[in-house]
C-alpha positions in Angstrom: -22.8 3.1 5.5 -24.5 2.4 8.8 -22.1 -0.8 10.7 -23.9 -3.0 13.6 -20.6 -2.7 15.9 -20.3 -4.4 19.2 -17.3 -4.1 21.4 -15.8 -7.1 23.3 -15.2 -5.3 27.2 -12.6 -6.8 29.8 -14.3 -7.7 33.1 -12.7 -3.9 34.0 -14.9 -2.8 31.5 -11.6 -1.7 29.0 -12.5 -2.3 25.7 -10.4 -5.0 23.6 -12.0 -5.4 20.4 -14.4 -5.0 17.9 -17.0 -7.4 16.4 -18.5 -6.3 12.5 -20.4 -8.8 10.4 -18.4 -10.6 8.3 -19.8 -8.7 4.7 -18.5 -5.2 6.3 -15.1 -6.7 6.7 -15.0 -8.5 3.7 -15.4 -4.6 2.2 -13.0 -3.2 4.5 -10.1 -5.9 3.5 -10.9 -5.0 -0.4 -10.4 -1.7 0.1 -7.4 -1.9 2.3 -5.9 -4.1 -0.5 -6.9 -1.2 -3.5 -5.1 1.2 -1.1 -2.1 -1.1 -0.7 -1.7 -1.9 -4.8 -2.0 2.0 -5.0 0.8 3.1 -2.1 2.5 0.6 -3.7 3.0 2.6 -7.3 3.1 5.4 -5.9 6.6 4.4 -4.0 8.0 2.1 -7.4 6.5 5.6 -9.5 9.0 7.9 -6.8 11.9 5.7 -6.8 11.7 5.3 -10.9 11.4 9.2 -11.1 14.7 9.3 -8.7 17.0 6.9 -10.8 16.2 8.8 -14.0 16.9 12.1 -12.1 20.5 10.2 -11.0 20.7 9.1 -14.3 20.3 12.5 -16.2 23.3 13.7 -14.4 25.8 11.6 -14.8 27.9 12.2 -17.5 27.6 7.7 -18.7 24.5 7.0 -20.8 23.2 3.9 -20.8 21.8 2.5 -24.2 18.6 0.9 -24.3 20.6 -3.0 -24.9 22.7 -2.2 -21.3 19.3 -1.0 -19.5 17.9 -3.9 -20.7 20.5 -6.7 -19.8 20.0 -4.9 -16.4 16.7 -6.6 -15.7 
């Protein structure tokens, strides 16, 4: 993927930001989103995995009605 960039310089020359068209960053906010949904399970798929660890060792089990009445 070749990007037309062009840089926005201070009257120092310092650069302080960016310009892409519009269609690139269109693409780059779709995937950022993809990678957001996925971080996302990834940390509700860890925390689930930790509960049932917790829950394996204690010695109360839960039925199915109580886990339920939970949510």
């Amino acid at each position: 993927m070749k990007t037309t960039l062009q840089y926005v310089n201070d009257i120092n020359g310092k650069t302080n930001a960016v310009q892409l068209p519009l269609s690139e960053w269109e693409k780059i906010l779709t995937k950022l989103k993809k990678y957001e949904q996925a971080l996302q399970l990834k940390s509700d798929l860890k925390e689930a995995f930790e509960e049932v660890a917790v829950l394996k060792k204690t010695k109360h089990k839960q039925t199915l009605n109580e886990f339920l009445n939970e949510l």
